[in-house]
C-alpha positions in Angstrom: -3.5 19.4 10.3 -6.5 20.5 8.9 -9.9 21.1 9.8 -12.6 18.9 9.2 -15.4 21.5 7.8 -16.9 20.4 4.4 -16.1 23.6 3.4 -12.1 22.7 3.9 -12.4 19.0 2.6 -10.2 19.8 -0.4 -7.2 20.9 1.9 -7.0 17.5 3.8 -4.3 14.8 3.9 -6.2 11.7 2.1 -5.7 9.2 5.2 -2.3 9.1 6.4 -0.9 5.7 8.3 -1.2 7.3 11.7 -4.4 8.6 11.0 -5.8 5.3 10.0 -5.0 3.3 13.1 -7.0 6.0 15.2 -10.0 4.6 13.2 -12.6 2.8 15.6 -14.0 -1.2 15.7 -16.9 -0.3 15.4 -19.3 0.5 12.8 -22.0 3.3 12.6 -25.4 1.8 12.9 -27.7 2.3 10.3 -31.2 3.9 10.6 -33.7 1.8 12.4 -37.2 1.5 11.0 -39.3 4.9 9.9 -41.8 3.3 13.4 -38.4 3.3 15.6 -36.0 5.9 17.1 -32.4 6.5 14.8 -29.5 5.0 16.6 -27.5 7.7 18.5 -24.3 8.2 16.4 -20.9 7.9 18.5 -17.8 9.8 17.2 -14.5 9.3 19.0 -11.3 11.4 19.9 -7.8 10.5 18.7 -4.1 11.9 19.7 -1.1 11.2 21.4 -1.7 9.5 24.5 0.9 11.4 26.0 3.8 14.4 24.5 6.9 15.2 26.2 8.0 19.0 26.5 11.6 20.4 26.1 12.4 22.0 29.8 11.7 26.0 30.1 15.0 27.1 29.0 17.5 29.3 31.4 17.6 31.7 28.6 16.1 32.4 24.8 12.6 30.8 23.8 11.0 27.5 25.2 11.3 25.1 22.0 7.7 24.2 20.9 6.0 20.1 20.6 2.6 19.9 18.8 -0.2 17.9 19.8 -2.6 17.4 17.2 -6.2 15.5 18.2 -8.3 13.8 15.6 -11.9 13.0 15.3 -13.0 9.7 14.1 -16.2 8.6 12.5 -16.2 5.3 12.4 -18.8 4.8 9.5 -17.9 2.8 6.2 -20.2 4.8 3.9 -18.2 7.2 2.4 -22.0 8.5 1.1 -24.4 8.5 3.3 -22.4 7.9 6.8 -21.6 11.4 7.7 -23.1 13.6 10.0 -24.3 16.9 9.2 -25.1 19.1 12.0 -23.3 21.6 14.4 -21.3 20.4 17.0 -19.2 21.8 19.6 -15.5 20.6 20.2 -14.3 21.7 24.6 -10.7 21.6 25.5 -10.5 21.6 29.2 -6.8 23.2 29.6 -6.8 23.7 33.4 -5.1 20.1 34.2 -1.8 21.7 32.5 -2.3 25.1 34.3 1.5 25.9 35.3 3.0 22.9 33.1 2.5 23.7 29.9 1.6 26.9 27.8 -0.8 25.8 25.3 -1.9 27.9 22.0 -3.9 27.2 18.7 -2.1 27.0 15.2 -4.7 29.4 14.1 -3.9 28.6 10.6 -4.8 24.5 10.7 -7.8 25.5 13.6 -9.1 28.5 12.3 -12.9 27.8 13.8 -11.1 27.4 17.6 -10.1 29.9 20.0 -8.9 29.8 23.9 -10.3 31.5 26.7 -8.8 31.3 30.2 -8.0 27.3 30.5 -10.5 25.8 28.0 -10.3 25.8 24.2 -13.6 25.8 22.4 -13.7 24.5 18.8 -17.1 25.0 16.5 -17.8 23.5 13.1 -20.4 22.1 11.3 -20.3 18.2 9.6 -18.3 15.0 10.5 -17.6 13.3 6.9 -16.9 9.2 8.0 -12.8 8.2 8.6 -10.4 10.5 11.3 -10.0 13.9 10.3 -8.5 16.9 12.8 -10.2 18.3 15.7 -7.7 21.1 16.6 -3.8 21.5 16.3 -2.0 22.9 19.1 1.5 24.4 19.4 2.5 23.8 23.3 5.3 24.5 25.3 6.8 24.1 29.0 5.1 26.8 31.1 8.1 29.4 33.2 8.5 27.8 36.2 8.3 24.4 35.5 10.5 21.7 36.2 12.0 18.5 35.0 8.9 15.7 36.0 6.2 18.0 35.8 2.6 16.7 34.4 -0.6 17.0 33.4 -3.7 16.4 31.4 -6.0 17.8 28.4 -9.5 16.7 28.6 -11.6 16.1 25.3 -15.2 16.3 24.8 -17.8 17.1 22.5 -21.6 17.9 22.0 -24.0 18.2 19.0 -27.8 17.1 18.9 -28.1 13.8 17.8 -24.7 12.5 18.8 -22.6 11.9 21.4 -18.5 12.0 21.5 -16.7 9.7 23.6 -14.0 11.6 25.9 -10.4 11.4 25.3 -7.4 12.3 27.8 -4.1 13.3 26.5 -0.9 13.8 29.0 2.1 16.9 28.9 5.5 15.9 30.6 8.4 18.2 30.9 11.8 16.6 30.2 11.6 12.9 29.7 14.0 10.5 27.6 14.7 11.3 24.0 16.0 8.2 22.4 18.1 9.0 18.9 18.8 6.4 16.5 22.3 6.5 15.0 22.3 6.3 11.3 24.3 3.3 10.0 27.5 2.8 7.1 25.5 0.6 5.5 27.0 -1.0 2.0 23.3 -1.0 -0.8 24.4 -2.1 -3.3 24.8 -6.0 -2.8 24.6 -9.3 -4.3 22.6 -12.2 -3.5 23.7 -14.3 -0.1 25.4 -11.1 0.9 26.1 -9.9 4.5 27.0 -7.7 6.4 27.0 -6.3 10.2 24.4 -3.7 11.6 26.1 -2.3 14.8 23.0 -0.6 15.9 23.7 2.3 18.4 21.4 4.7 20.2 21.8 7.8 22.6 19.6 8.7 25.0 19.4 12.9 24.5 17.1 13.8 26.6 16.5 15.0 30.6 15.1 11.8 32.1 16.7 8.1 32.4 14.7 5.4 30.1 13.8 2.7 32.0 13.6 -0.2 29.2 13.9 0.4 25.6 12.4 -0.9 22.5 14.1 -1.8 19.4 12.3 -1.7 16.2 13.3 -3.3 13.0 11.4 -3.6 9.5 13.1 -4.7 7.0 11.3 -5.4 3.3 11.2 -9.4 1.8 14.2 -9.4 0.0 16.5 -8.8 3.5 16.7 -10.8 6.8 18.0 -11.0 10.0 18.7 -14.0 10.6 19.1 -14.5 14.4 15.6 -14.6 16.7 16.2 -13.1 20.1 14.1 -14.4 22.7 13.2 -11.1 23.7 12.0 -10.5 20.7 8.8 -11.3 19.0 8.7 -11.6 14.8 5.9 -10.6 13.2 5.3 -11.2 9.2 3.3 -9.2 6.8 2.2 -5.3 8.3 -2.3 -5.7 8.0 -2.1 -2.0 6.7 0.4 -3.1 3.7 0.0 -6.9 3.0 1.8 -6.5 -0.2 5.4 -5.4 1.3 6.0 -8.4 2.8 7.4 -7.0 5.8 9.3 -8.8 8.7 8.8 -6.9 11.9 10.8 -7.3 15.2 10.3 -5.8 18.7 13.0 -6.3 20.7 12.6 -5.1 24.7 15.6 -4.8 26.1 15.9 -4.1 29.6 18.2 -2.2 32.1 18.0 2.0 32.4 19.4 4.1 30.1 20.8 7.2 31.6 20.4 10.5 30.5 23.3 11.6 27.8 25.1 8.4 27.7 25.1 6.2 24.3 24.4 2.5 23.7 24.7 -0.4 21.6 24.4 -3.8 21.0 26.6 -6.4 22.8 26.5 -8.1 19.6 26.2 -6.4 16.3 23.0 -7.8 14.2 23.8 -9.4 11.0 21.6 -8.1 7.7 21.6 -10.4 4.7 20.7 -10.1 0.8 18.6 -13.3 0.3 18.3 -15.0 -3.5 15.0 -12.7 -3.5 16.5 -9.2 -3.0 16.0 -6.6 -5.7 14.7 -3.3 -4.0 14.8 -3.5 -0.4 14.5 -1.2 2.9 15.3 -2.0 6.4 13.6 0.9 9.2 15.7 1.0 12.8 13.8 2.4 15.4 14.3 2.6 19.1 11.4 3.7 21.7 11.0 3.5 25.5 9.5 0.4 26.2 5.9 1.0 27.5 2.5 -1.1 26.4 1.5 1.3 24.3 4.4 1.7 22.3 4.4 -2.3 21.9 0.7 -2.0 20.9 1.3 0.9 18.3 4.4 -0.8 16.4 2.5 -4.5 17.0 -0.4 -2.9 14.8 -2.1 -6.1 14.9 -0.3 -8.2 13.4 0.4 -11.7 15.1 3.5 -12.2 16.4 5.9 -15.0 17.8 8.8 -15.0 19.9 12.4 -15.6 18.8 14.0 -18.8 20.5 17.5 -17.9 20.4 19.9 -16.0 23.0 18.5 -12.8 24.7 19.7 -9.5 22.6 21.2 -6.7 25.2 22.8 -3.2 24.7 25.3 -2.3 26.3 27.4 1.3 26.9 29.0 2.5 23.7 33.0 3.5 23.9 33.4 6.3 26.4 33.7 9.8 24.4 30.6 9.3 22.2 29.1 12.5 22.7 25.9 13.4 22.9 24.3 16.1 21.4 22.5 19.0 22.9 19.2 17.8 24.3 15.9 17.5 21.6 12.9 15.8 22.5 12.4 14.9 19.1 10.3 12.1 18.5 11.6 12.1 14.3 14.8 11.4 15.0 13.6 7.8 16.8 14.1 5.9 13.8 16.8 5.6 10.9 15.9 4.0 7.5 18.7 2.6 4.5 17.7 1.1 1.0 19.4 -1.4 -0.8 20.0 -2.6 -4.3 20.4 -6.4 -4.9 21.7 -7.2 -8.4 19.4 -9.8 -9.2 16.4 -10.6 -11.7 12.7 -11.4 -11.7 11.2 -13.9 -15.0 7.6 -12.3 -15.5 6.0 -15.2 -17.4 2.9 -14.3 -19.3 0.0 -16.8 -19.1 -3.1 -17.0 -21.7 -5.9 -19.1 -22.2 -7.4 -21.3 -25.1 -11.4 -21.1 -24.6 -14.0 -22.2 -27.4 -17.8 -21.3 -27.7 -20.3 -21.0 -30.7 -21.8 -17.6 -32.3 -23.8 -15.6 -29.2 -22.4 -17.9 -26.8 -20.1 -16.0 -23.5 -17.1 -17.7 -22.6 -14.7 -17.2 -19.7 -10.9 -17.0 -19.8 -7.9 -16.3 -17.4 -5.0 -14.9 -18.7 -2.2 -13.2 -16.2 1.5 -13.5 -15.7 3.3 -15.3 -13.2 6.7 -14.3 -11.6 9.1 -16.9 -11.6 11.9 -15.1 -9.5 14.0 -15.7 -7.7 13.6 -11.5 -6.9 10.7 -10.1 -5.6 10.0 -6.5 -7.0 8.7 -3.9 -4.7 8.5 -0.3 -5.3 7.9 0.2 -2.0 9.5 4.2 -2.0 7.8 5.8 -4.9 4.3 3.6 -4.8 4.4 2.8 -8.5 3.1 0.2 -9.7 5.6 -3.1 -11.4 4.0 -3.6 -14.6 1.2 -3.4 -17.1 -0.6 -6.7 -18.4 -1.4 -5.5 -22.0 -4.6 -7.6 -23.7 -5.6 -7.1 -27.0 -9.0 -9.2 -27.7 -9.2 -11.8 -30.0 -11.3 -10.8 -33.3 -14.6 -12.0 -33.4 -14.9 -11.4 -29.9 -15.7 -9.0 -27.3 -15.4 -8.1 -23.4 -18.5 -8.3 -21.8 -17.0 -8.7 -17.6 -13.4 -7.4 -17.0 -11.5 -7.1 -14.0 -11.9 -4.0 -11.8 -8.0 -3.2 -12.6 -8.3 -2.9 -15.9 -9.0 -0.2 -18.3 -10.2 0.1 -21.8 -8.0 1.8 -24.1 -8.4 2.1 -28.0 -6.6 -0.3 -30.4 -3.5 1.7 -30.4 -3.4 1.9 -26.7 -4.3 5.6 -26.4 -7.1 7.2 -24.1 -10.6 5.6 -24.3 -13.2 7.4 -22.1 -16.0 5.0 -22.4 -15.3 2.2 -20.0 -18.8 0.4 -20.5 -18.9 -0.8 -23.9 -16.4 -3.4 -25.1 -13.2 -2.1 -26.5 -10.4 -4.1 -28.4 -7.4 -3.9 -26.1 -7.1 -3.1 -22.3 -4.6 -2.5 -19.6 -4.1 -4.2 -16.5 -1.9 -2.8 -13.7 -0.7 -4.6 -10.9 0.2 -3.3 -7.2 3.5 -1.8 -6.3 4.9 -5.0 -5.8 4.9 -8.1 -7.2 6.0 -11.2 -5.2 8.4 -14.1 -6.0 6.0 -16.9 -6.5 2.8 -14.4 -7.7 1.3 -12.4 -10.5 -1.5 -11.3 -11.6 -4.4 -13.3 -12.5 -7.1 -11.5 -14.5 -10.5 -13.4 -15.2 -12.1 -11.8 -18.4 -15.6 -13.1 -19.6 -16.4 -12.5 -23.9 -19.0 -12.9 -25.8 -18.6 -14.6 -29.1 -19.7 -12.1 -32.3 -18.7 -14.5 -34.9 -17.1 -17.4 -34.6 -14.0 -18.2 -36.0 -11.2 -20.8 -36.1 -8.3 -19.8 -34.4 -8.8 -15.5 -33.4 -6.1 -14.9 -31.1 -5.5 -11.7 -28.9 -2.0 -11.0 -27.6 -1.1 -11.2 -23.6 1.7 -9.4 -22.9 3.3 -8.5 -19.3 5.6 -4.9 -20.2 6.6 -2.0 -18.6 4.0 0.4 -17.5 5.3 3.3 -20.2 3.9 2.3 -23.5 7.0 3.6 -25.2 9.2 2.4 -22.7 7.7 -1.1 -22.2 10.7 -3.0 -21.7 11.1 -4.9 -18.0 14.5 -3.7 -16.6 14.8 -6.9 -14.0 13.4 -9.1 -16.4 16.3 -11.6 -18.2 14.0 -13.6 -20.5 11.5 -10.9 -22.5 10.8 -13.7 -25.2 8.0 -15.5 -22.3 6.9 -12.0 -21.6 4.0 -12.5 -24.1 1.2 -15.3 -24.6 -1.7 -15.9 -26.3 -5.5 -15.8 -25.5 -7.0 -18.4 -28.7 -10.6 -18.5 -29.3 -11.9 -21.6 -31.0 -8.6 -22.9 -32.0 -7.3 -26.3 -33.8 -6.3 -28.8 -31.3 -6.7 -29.4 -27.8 -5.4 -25.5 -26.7 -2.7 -27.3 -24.7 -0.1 -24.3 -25.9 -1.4 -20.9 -25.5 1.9 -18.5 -24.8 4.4 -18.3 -22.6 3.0 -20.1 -19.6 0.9 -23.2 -18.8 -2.7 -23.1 -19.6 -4.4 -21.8 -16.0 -1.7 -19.7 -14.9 0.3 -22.1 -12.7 3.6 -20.6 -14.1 5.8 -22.6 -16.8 8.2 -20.7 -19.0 7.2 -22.3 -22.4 8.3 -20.1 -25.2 5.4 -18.0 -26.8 3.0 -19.9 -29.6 2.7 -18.8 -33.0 -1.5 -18.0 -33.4 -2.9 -20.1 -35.1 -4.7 -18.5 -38.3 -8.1 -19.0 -40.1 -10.2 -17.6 -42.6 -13.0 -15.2 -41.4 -14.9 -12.1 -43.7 -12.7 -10.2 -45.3 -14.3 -7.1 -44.2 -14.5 -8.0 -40.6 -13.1 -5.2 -38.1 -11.5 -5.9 -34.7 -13.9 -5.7 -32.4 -14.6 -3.0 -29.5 -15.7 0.3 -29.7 -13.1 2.9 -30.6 -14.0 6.4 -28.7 -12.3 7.8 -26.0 -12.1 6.6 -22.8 -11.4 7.0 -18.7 -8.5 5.4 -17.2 -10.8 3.9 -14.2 -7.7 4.9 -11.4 -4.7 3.8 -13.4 -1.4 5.5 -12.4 -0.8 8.2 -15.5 2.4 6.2 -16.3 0.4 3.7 -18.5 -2.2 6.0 -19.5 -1.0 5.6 -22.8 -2.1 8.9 -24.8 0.7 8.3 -26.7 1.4 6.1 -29.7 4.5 3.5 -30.4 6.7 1.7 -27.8 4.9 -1.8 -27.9 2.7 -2.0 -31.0 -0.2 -3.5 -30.9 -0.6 -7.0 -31.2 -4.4 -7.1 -32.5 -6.7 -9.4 -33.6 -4.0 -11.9 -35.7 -4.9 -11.2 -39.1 -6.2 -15.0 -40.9 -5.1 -16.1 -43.7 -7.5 -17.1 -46.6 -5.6 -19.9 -48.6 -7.2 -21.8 -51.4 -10.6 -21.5 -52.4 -13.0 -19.9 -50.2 -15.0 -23.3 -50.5 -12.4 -25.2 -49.4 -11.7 -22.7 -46.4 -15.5 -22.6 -45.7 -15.3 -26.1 -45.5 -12.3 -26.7 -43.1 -14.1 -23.9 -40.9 -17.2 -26.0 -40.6 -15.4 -29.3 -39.1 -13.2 -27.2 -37.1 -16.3 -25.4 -35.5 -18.0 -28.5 -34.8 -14.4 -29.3 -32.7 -15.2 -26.2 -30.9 -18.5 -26.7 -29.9 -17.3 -30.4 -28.9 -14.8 -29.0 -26.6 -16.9 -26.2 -25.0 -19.7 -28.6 -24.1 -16.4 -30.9 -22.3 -15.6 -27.5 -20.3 -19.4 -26.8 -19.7 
């Protein structure tokens, strides 16, 4: 842990999970009128609500736990929501006096220090979010026993603010539930099953009087039987995108001390027709409402109506290993690989406008399935939606995903001014059934018959742009057409709006502007506005670029005058229709 001085901000964990959920409801009020008082701010304290202790051992060292306790300030502003003052952190140590020998990690609480049975911490500046109060390294006290308890008090003071008082709890001994890891076969097929025999030990000094079973498993697996102990939750709030199913399974009875368990009936895991990358997490806690309120993390929930899941005791001679009241060993995790494919189908647009005019288009890609791809171990993100703007053209609104890059794909620092091509990353998953939909807005420099840019859905590497899981590249490209001939009912490799379709691309259509006319955009360098560094493109080939489609000037240049004049006044025709 770290502390939470400005002058240490740089050494901090950006906002682990855990961290996260300590985050309070409310919000910081704002300041009242210059005529009124300022609203008192209210910072709160986070932790473990309670932290089991390995027993004082007969001989050799007392194996250390760590309790580490959070601050949280629940403002939103990231600028102007922090506090910046002294303030004064007390640890009231005296309720564990004879349980529990408490000391600082020095190194991650360097402003705290013990004196007697109270732990005084002093810092200056509360940035908004949860970031550590102190870190302590605790262990049983000599003399303790098996059952023994107590309590560390919280508080804080500073002018200006007040700190609401948190309670935290020290047991020696007390059940250590260890997850067994699993055989599993990952690397599967579609439709395939297989059994999950899950087994747990309880290693520790105390019985467990309920348990909790945990499993997560990613949108590409299920289970497919529903308990009636057990209530199903879809979709974790923290990570909408994973599409995770969640079950929390109490099962009842006591689970002694150094005996093993598993279930009377082994669950059955299955590789559904949208597997591709999957995970499945298998947990197991002592059931308590806290626990179920920590794994629940708000999601809602509803019960399975089948038979009611038991364990029972695992085949004598499973034995358990030395005790370790180690929470990390709780829960066991296993990846699969389904061999299976995903159809990214790119979508463009066909929009029309006169000379000055701004016209909005939506362009995207769809994924057609039937697998869902989710990187949900590494965090990277699918693919790259790579659009090139049509000549004549240029971006005046863009989405906040997208960045401008030059015409060759490479590094463009200004992100203001319009630029010919841009690239549009999408989340670390895409679902079966989604995309990406991407509404751009352009203004019309010059209008001609027919500019096209290219859409195209590609690996995030520019030189390696190929999809691995995608079976059908030809549909991975579409068109956006400005001002084109007919009624723009075929603009790439899916229907017009996005709603999916897996039409084979469109040839551009071609016209006949000046000769001397330049793609538009603004070539310079530019800022990759958050992108992951994997398309950041500062390198040239892999996909060429598509450009502005060059037009083709047959005949005379009256005659193609001409045909640009009626086709124009088509244009215009159709915009005021979509107006």
């Amino acid at each position: 842990m770290t502390r939470c001085s400005p002058r240490t901000v740089l050494h901090r964990a950006a906002g682990s999970l855990a961290a996260a959920g300590l985050l309070a409801a409310a919000s910081l009020a704002g300041a009242a009128a210059p005529a009124q008082a300022v609203d008192t701010l209210v910072f709160t304290f986070g932790g473990p609500a309670e932290t089991a202790l390995h027993p004082y051992p007969e001989s050799g060292k007392p194996k250390s736990s760590r309790v580490g306790i959070t601050l949280d300030n629940p403002s939103e502003d990231e600028e102007n929501g922090g506090f910046d003052g002294d303030f004064t952190l007390t640890f009231d140590l005296s309720g564990v006096a004879g349980v529990a020998d408490v000391k600082i990690d020095g190194e991650a609480s360097p402003d705290c220090e013990i004196t007697g049975t109270k732990a005084v911490c002093e810092d200056w500046g509360i940035r908004p979010g949860s970031q550590s109060a102190a870190d302590f390294v605790v262990t049983a006290a000599d003399g303790s026993e098996n059952g023994d308890t107590g309590t560390i008090t919280v508080t804080g003071r500073a002018d200006g603010a007040t700190f609401t008082p948190f309670t935290t709890r020290l047991t020696v001994g007390g059940p250590d539930l260890v997850m067994e890891r699993l055989p599993f076969r990952t690397e599967l097929t579609p439709g395939e099953k297989q059994q999950a025999p899950i087994t747990f030990a309880n290693r520790g000094t105390r019985d467990a009087d309920g348990v909790l079973l945990t499993l997560r498993y990613s949108r590409g697996l299920d289970i497919p039987q529903r308990y009636s102990n057990c209530e199903y939750s879809v979709d974790d709030p923290d990570l909408p995108d994973f599409g995770w199913t969640t079950a929390l399974c109490s099962v009842e009875g006591a689970f002694e001390a150094g005996a093993m368990y598993t279930l009377a009936t082994p669950l059955t895991l299955e590789a559904t027709e949208r597997a591709y990358y999957d995970t499945f997490l298998y947990g197991i806690h002592e059931n308590s409402t806290a626990q179920r309120t920590a794994l629940r993390a708000g999601a809602p929930s509803e019960r399975g109506s089948g038979g009611v899941l038991k364990a029972v005791p695992a085949k004598k001679g499973a034995a358990a290993r030395s005790t370790d009241l180690t929470p990390g060993d709780n829960q066991q995790e296993a990846d699969f690989r389904t061999e299976n494919t995903a159809d990214f189908v790119a979508y463009g647009d066909d929009v029309a406008g006169p000379e000055g005019s701004t016209v909005k288009a939506d362009i995207g890609f769809r994924n057609e399935g039937p697998a869902w791809i989710g990187h949900i171990r590494s965090g990277e993100d699918v693919a790259t939606v790579d659009f090139t703007v049509p000549q004549g053209a240029s971006v005046t609104s863009k989405p906040e995903r997208c960045r401008a890059v030059t015409a060759d794909g490479k590094y463009r620092e200004d992100q203001k001014s319009p630029a010919p091509r841009y690239f549009c990353n999408t989340s670390m998953t895409v679902r079966d059934g989604a995309g990406l939909d991407l509404p751009f807005e352009l203004r019309v420099d010059k209008a001609m018959v027919g500019a096209s840019g290219a859409v195209t859905v590609r690996g995030t590497f520019l030189k390696n742009p190929k999809l691995p899981f995608d079976p059908e590249p030809a549909n991975n490209t579409a068109y956006l057409i400005l001002n084109g001939e007919g009624d723009g009912s075929d603009s790439g490799g899916a229907t017009e709006g996005g709603d999916g379709g897996s039409g084979e691309p469109s040839t551009p259509p071609t016209s006949a502007p000046d000769p001397e006319e330049s793609p538009s955009g603004t070539s310079g360098s530019s800022s990759s506005g958050g992108s992951s560094a994997g398309t950041a493109g500062g390198s040239g080939g892999g996909l060429a670029s598509t450009g502005s489609v060059a037009l083709i000037a047959s005949g005379t240049a009256a005659a193609a005058l001409a045909a640009g004049l009626v086709l124009f006044t088509a244009a215009r025709r159709r915009a005021a229709r979509h107006s």
